[in-house]
PQR file with spaces between the fields and no chain letter, atoms N, CA, C, O and H, PARSE charges and radii, in Angstrom:
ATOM       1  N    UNK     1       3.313   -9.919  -26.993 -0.4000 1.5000
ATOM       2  CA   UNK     1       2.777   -8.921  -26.097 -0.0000 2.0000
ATOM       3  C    UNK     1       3.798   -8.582  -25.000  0.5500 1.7000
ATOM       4  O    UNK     1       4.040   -7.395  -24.780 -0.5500 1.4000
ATOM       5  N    UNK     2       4.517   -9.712  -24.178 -0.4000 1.5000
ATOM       6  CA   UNK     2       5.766   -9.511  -23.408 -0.0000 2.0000
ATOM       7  C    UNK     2       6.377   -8.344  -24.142  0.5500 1.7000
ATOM       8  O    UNK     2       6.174   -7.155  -23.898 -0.5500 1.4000
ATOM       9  H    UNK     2       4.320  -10.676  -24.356  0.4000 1.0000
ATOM      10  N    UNK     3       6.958   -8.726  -24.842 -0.4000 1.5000
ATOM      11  CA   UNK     3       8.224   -8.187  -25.875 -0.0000 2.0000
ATOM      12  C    UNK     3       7.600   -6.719  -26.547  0.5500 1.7000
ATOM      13  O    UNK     3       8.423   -5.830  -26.768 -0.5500 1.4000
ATOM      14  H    UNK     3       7.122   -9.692  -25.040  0.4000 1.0000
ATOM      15  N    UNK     4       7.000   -6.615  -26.680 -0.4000 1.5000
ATOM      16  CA   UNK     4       6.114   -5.030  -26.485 -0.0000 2.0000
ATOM      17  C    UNK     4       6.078   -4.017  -25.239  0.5500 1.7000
ATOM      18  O    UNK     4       6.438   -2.848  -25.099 -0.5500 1.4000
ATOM      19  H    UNK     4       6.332   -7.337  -26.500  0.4000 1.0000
ATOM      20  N    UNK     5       5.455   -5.028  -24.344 -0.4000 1.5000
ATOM      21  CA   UNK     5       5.369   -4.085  -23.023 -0.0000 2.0000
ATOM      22  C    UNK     5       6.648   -3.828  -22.371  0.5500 1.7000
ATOM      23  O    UNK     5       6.743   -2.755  -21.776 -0.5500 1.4000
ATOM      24  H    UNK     5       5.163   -5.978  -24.457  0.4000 1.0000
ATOM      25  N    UNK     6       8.008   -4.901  -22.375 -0.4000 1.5000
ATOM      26  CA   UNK     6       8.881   -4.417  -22.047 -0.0000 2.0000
ATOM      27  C    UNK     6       9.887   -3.252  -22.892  0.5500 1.7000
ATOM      28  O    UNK     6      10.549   -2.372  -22.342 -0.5500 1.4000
ATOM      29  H    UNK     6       7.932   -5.773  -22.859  0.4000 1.0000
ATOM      30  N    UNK     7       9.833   -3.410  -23.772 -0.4000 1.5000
ATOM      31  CA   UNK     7       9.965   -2.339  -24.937 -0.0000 2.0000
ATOM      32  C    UNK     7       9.473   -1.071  -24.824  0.5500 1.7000
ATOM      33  O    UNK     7       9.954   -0.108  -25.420 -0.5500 1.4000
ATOM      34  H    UNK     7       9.295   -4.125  -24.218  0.4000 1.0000
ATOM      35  N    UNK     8       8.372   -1.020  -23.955 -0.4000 1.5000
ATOM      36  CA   UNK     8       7.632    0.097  -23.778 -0.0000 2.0000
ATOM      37  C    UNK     8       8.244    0.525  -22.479  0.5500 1.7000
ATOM      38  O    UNK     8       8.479    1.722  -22.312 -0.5500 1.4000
ATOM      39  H    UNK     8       7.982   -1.802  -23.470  0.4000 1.0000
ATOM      40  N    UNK     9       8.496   -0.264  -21.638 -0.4000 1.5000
ATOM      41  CA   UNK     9       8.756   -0.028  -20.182 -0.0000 2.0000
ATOM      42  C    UNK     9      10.023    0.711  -20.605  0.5500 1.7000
ATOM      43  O    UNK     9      10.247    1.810  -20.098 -0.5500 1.4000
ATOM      44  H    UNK     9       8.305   -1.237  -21.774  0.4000 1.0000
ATOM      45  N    UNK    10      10.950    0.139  -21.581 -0.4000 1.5000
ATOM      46  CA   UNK    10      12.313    0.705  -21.832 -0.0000 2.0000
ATOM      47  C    UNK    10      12.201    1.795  -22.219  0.5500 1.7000
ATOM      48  O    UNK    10      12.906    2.500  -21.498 -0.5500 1.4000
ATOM      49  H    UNK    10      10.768   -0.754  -21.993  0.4000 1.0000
ATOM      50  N    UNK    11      11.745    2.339  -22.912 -0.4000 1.5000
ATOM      51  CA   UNK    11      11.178    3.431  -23.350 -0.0000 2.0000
ATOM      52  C    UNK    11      10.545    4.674  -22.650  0.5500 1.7000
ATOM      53  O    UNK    11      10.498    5.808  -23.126 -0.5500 1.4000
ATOM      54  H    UNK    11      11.173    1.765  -23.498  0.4000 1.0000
ATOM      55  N    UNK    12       9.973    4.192  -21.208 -0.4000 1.5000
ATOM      56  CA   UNK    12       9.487    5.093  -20.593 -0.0000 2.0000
ATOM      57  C    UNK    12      10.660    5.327  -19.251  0.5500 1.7000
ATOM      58  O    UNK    12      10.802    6.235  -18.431 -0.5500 1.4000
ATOM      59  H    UNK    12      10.011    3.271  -20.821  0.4000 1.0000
ATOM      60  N    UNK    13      11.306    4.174  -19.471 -0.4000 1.5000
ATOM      61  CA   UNK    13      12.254    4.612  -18.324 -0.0000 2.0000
ATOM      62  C    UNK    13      13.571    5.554  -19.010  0.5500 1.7000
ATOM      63  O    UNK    13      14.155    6.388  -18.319 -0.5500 1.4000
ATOM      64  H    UNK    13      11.191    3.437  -20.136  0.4000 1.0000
ATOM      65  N    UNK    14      13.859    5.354  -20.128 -0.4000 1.5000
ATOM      66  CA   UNK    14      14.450    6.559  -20.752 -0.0000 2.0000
ATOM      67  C    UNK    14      13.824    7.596  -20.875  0.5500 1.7000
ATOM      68  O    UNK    14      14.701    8.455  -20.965 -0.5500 1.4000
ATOM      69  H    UNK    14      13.384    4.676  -20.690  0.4000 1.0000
ATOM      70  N    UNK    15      12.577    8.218  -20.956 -0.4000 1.5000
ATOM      71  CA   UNK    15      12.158    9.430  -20.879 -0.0000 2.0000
ATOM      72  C    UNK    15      12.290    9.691  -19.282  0.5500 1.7000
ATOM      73  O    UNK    15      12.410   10.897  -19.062 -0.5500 1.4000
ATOM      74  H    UNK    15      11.865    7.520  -20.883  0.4000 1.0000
ATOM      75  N    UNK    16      12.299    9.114  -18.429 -0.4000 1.5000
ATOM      76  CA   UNK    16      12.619    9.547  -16.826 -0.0000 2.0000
ATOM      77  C    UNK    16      13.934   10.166  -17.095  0.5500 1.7000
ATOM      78  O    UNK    16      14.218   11.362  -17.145 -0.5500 1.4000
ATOM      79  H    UNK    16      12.201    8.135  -18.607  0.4000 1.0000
ATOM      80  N    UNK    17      14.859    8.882  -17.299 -0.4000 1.5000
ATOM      81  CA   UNK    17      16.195    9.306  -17.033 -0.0000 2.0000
ATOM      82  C    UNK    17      16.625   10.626  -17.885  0.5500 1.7000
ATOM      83  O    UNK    17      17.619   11.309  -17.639 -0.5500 1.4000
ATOM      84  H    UNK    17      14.629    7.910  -17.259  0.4000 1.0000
ATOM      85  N    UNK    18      15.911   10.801  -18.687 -0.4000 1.5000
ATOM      86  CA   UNK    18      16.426   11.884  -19.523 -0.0000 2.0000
ATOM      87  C    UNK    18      15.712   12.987  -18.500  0.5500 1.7000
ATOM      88  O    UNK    18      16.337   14.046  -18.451 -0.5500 1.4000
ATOM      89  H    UNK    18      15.104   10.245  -18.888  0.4000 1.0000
ATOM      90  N    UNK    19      15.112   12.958  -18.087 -0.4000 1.5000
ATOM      91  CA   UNK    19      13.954   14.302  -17.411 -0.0000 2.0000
ATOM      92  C    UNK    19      15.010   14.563  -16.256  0.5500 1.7000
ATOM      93  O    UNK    19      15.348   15.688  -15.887 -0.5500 1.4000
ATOM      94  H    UNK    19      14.604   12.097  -18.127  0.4000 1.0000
ATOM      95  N    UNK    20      15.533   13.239  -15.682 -0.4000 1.5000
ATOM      96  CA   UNK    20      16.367   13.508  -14.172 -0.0000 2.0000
ATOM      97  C    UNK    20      17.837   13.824  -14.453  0.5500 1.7000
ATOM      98  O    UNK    20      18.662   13.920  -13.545 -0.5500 1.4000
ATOM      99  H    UNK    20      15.258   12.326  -15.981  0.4000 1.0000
ATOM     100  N    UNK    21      18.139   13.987  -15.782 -0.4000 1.5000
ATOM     101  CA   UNK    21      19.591   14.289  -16.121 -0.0000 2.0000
ATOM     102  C    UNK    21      19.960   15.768  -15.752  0.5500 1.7000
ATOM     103  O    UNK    21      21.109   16.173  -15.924 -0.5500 1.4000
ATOM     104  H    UNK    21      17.469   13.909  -16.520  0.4000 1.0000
ATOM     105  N    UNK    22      19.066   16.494  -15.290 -0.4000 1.5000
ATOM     106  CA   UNK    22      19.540   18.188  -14.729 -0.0000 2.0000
ATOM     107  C    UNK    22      18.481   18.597  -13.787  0.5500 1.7000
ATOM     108  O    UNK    22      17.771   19.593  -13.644 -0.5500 1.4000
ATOM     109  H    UNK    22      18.132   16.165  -15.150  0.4000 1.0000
ATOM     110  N    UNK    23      18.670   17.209  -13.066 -0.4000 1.5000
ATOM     111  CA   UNK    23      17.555   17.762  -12.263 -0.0000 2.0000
ATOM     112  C    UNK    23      17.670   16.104  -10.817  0.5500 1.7000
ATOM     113  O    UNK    23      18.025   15.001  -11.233 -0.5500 1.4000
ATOM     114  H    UNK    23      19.246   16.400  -13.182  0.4000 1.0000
ATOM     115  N    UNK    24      17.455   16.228   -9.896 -0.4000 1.5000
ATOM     116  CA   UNK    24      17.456   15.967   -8.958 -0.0000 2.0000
ATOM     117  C    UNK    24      16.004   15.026   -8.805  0.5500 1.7000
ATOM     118  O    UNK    24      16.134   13.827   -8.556 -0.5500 1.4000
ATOM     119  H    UNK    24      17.167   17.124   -9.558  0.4000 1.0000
ATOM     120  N    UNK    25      14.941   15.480   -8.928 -0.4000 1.5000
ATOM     121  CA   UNK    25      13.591   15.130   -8.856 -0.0000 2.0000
ATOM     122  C    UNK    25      12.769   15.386   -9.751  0.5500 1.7000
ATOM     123  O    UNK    25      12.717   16.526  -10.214 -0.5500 1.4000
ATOM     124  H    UNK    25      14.835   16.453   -9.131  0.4000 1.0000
ATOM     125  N    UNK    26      11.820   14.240  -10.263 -0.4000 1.5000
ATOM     126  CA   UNK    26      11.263   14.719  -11.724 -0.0000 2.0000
ATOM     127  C    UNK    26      10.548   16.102  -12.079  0.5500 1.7000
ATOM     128  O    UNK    26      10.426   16.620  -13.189 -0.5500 1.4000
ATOM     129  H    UNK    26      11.862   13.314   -9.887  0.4000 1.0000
ATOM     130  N    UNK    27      10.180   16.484  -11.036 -0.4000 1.5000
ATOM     131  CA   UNK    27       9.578   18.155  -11.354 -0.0000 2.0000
ATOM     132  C    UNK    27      10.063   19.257  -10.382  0.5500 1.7000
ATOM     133  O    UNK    27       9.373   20.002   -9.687 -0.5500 1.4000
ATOM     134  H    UNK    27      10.280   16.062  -10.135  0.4000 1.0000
ATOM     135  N    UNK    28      11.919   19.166  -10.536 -0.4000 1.5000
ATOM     136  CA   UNK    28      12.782   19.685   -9.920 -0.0000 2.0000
ATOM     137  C    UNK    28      12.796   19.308   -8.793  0.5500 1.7000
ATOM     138  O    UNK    28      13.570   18.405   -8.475 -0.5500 1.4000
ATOM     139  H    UNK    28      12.480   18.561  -11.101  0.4000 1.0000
ATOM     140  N    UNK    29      11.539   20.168   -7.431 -0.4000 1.5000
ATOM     141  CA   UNK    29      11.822   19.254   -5.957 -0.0000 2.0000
ATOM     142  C    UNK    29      10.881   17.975   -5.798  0.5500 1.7000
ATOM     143  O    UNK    29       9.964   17.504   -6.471 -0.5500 1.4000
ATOM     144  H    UNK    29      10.910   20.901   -7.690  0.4000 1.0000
ATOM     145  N    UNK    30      11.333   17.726   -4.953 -0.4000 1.5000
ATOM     146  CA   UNK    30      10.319   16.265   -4.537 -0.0000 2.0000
ATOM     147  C    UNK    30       9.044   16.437   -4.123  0.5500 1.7000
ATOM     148  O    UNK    30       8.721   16.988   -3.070 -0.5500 1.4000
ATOM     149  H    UNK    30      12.077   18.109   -4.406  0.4000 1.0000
ATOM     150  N    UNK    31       8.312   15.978   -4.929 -0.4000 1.5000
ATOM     151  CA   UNK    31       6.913   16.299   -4.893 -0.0000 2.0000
ATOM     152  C    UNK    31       6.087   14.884   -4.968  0.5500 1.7000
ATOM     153  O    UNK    31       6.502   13.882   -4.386 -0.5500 1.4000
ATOM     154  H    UNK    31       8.574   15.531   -5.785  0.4000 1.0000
ATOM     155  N    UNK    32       5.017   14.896   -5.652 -0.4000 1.5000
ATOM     156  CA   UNK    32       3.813   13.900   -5.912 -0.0000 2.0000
ATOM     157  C    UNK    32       4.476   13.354   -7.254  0.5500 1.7000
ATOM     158  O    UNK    32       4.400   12.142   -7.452 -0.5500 1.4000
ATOM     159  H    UNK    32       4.680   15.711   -6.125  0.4000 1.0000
ATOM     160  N    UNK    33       4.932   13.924   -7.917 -0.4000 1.5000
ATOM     161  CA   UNK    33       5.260   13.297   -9.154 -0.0000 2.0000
ATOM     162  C    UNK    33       6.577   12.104   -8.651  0.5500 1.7000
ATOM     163  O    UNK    33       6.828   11.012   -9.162 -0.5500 1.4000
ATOM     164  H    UNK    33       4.994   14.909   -7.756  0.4000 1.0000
ATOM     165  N    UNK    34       7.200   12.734   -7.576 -0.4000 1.5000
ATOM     166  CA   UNK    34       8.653   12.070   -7.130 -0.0000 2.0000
ATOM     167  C    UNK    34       7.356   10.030   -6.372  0.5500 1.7000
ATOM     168  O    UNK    34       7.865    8.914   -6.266 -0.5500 1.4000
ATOM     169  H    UNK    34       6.996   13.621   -7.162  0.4000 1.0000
ATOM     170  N    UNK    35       6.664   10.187   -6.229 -0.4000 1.5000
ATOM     171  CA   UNK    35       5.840    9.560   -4.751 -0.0000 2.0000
ATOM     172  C    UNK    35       4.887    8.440   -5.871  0.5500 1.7000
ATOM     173  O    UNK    35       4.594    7.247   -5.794 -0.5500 1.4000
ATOM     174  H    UNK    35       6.251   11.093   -6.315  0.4000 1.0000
ATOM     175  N    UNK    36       4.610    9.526   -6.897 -0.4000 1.5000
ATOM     176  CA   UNK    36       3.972    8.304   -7.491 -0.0000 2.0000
ATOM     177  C    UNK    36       4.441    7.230   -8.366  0.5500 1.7000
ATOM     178  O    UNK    36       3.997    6.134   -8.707 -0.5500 1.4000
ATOM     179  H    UNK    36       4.848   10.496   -6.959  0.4000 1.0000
ATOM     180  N    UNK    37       5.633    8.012   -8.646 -0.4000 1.5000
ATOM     181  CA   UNK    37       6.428    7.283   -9.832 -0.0000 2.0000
ATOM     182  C    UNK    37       6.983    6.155   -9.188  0.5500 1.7000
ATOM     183  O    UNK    37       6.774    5.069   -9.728 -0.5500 1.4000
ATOM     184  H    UNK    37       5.993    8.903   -8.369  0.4000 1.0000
ATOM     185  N    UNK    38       7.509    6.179   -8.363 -0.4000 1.5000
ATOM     186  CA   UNK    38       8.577    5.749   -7.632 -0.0000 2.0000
ATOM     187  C    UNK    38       8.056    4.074   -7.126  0.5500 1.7000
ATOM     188  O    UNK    38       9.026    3.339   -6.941 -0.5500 1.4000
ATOM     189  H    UNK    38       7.679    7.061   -7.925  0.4000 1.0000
ATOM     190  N    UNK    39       6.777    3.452   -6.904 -0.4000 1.5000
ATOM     191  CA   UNK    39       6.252    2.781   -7.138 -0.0000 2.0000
ATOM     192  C    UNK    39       6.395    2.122   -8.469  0.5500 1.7000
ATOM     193  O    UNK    39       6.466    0.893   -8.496 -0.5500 1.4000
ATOM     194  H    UNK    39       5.989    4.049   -7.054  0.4000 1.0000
ATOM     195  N    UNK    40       6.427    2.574   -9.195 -0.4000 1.5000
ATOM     196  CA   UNK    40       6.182    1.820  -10.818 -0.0000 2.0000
ATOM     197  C    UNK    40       7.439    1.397  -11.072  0.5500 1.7000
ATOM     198  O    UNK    40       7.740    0.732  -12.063 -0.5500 1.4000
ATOM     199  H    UNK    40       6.369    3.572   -9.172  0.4000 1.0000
ATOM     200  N    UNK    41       8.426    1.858   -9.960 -0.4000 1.5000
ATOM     201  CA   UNK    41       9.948    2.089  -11.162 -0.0000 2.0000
ATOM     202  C    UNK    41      10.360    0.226   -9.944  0.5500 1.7000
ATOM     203  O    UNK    41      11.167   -0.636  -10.292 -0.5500 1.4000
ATOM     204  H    UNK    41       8.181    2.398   -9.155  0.4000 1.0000
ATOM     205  N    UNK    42       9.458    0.177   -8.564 -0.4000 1.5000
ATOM     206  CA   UNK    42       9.950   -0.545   -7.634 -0.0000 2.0000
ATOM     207  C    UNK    42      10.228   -1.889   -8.338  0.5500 1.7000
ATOM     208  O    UNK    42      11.381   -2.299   -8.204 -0.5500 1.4000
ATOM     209  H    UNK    42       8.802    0.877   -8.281  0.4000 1.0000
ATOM     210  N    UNK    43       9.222   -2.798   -9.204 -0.4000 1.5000
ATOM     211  CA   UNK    43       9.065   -3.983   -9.737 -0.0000 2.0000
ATOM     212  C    UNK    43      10.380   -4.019  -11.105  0.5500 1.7000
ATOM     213  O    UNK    43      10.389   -4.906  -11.960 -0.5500 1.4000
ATOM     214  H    UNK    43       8.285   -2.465   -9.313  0.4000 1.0000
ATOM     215  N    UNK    44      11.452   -2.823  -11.053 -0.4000 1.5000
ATOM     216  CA   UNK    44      12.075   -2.717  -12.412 -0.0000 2.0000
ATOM     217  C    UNK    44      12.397   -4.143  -12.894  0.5500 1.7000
ATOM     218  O    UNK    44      12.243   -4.542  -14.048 -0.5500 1.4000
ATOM     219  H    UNK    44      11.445   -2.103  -10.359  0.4000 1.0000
ATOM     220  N    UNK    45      12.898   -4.908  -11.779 -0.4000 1.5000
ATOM     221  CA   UNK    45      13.298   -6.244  -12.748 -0.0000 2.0000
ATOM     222  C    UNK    45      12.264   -7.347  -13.104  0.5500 1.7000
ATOM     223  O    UNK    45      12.699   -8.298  -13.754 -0.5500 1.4000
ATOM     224  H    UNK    45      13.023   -4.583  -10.841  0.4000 1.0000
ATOM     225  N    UNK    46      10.965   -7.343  -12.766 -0.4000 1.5000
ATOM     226  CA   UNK    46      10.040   -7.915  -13.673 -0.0000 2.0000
ATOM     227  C    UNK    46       9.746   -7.379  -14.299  0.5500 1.7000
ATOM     228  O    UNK    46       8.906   -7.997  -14.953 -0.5500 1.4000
ATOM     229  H    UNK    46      10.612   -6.570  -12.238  0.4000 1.0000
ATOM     230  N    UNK    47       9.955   -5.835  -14.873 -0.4000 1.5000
ATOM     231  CA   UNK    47       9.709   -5.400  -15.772 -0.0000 2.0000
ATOM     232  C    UNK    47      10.855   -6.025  -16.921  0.5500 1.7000
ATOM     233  O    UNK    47      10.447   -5.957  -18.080 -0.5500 1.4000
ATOM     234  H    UNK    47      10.637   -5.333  -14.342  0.4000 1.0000
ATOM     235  N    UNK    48      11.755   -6.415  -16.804 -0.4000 1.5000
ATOM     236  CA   UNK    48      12.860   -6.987  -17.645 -0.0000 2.0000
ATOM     237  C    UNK    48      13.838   -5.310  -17.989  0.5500 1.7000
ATOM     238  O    UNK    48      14.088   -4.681  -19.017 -0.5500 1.4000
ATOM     239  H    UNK    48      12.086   -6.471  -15.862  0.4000 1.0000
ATOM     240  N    UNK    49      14.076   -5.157  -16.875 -0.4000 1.5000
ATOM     241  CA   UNK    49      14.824   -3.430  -17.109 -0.0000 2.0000
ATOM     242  C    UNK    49      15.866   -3.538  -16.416  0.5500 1.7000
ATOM     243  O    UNK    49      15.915   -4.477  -15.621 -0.5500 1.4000
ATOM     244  H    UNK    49      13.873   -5.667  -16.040  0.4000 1.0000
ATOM     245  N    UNK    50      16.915   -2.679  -16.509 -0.4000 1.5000
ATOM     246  CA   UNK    50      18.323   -3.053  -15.489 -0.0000 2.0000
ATOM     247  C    UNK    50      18.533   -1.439  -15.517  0.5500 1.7000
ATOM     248  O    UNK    50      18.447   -0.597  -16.411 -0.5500 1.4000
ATOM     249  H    UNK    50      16.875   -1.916  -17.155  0.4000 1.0000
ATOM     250  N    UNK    51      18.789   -1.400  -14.386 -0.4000 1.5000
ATOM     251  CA   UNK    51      18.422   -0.025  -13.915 -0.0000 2.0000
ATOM     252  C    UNK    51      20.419    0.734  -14.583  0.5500 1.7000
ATOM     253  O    UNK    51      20.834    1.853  -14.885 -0.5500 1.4000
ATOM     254  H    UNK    51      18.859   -2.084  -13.660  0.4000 1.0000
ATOM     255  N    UNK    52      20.877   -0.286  -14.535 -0.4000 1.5000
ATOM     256  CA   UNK    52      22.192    0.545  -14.424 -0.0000 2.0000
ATOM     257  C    UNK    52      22.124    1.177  -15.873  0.5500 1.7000
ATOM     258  O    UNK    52      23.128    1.857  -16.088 -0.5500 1.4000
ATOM     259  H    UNK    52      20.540   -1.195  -14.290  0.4000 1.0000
ATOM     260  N    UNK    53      21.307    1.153  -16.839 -0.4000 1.5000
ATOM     261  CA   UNK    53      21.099    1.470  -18.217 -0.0000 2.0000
ATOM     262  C    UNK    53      20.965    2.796  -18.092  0.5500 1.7000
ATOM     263  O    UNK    53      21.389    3.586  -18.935 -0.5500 1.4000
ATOM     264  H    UNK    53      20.492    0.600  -16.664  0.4000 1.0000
ATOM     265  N    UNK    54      20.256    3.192  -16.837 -0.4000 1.5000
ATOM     266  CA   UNK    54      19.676    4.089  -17.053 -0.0000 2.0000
ATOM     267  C    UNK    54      19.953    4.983  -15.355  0.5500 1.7000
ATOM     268  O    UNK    54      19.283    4.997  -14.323 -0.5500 1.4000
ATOM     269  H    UNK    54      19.911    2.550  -16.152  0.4000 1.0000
ATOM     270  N    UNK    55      21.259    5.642  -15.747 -0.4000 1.5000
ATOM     271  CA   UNK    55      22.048    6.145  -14.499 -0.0000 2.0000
ATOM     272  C    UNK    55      21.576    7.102  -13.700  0.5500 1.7000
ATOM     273  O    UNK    55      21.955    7.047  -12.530 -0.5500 1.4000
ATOM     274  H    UNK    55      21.804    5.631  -16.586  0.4000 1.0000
ATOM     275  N    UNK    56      20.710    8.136  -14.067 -0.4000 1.5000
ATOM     276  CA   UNK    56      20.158    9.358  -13.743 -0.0000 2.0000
ATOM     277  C    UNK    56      18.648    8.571  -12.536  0.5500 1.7000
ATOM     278  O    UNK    56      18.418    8.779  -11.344 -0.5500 1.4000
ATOM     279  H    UNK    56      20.402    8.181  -15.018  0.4000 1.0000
ATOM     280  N    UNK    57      18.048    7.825  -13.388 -0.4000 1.5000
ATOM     281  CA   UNK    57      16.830    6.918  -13.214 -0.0000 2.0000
ATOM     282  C    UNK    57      17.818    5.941  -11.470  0.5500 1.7000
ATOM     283  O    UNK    57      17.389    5.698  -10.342 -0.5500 1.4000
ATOM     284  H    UNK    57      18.235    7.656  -14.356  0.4000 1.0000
ATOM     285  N    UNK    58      18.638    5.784  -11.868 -0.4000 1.5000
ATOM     286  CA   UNK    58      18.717    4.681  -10.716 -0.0000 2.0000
ATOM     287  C    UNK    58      19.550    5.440   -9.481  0.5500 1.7000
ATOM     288  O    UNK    58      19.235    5.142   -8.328 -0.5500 1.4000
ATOM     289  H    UNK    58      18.987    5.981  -12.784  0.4000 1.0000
ATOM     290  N    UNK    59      20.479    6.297   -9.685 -0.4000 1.5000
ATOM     291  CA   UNK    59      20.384    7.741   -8.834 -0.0000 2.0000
ATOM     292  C    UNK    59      19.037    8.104   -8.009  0.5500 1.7000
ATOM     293  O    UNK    59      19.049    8.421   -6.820 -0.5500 1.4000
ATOM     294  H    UNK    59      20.735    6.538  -10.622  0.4000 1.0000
ATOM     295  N    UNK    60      17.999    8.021   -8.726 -0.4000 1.5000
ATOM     296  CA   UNK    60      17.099    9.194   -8.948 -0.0000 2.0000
ATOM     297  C    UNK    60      16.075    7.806   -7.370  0.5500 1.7000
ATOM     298  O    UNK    60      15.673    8.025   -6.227 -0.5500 1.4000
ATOM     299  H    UNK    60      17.989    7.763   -9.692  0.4000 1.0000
ATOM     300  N    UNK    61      16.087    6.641   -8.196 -0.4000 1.5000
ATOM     301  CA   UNK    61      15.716    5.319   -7.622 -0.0000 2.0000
ATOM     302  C    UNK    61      16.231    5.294   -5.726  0.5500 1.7000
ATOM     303  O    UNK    61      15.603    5.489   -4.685 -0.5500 1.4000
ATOM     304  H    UNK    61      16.414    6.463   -9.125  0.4000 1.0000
ATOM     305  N    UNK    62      17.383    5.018   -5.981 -0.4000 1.5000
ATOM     306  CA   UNK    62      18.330    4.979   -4.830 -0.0000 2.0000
ATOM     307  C    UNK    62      17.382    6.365   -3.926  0.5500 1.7000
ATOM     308  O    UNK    62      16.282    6.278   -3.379 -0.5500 1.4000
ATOM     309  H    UNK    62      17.893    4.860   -6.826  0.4000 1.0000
ATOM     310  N    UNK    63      18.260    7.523   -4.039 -0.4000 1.5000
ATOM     311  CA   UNK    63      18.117    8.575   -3.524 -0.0000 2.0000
ATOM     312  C    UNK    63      16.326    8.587   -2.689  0.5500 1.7000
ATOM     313  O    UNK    63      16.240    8.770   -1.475 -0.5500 1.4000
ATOM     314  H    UNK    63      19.154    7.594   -4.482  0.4000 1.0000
ATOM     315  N    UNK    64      15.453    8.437   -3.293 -0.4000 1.5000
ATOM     316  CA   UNK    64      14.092    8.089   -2.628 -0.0000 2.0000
ATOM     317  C    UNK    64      13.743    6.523   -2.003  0.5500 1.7000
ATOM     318  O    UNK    64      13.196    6.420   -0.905 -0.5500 1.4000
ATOM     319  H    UNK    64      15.523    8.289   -4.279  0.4000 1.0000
ATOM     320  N    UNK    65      14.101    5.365   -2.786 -0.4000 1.5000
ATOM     321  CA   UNK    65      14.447    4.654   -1.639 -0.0000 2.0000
ATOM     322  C    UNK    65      15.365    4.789    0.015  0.5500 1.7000
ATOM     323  O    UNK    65      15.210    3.978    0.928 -0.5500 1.4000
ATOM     324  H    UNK    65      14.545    5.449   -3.678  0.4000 1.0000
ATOM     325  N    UNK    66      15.981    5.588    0.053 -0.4000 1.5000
ATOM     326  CA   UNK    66      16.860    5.837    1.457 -0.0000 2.0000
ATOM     327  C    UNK    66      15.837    7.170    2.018  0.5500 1.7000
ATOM     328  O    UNK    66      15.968    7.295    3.236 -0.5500 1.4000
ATOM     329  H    UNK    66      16.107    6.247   -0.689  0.4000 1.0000
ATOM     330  N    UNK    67      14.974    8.066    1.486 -0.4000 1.5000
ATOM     331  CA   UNK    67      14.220    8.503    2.527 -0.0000 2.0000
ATOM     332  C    UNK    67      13.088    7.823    3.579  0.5500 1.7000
ATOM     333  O    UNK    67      12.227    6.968    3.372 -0.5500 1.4000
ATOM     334  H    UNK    67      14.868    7.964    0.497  0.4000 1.0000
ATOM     335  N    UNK    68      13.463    8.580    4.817 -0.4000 1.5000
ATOM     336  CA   UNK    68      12.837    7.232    6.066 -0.0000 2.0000
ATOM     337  C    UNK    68      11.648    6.840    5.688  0.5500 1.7000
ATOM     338  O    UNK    68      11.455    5.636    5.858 -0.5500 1.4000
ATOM     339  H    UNK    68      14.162    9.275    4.986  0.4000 1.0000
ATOM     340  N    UNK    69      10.470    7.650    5.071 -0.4000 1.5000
ATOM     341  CA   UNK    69       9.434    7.227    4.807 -0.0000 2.0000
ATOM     342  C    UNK    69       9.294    5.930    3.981  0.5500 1.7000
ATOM     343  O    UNK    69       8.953    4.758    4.143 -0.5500 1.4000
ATOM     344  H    UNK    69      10.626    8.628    4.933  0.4000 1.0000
ATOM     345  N    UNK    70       9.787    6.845    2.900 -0.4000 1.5000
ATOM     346  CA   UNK    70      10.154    5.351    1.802 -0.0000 2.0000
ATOM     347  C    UNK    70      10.612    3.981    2.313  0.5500 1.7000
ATOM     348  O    UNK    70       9.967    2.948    2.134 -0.5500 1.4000
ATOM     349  H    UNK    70      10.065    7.797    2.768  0.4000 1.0000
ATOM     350  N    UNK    71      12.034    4.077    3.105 -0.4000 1.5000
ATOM     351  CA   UNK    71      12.092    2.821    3.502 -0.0000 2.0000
ATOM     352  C    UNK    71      11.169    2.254    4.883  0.5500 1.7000
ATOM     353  O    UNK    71      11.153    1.045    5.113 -0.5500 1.4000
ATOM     354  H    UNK    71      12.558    4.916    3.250  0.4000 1.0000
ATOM     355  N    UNK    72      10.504    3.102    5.661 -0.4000 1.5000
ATOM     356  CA   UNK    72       9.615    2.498    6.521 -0.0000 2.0000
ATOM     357  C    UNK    72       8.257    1.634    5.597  0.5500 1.7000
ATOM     358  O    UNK    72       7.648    0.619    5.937 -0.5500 1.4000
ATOM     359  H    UNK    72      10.517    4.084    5.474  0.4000 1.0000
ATOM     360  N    UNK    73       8.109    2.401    4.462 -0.4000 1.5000
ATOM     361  CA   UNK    73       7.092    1.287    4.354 -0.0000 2.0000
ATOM     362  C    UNK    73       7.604    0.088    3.139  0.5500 1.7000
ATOM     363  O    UNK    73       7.043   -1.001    3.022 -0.5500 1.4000
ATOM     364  H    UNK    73       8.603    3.225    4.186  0.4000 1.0000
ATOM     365  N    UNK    74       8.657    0.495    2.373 -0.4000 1.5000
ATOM     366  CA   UNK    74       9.160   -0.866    1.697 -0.0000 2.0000
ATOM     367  C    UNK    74      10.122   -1.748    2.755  0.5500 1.7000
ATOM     368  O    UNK    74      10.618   -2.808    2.372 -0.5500 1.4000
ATOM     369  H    UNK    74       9.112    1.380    2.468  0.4000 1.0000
ATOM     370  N    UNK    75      10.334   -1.276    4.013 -0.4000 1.5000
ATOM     371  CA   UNK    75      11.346   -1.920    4.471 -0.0000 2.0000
ATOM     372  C    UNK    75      11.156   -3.069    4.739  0.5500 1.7000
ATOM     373  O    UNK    75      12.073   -3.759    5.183 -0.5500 1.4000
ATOM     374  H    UNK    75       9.932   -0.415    4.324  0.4000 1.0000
């Protein structure tokens, strides 16, 4: 079941990175889609994921972690 769900996780974090490869924010500007995701992607390494796999995705990661909001409340 591990070995499934991370498989899956891999899988969905390549459909991000592919979505953020011409594009800045998943539904072009930063929106709700940017706010909700961005949570799921936070736990990447218990997900068993390494972000550098997935360059667009950890760009995409970074870039909304450093807005003030973002880091006021993960800070």
């Amino acid at each position: 079941a591990i070995d499934r769900y991370v498989k899956e996780t891999n899988r969905l974090y390549g459909v991000m990175n592919k979505r953020l490869g011409d594009r800045e924010y998943l539904a072009g500007d930063y929106s709700i889609a940017d706010i909700a995701s961005y949570p799921w992607i936070v736990p990447y390494e218990r997900h068993g994921q390494n972000l550098a796999d997935f360059p667009h995705l950890k760009r995409w990661f970074e870039a909304i972690k450093a807005r003030p909001a973002v880091s006021k409340v993960y800070g």
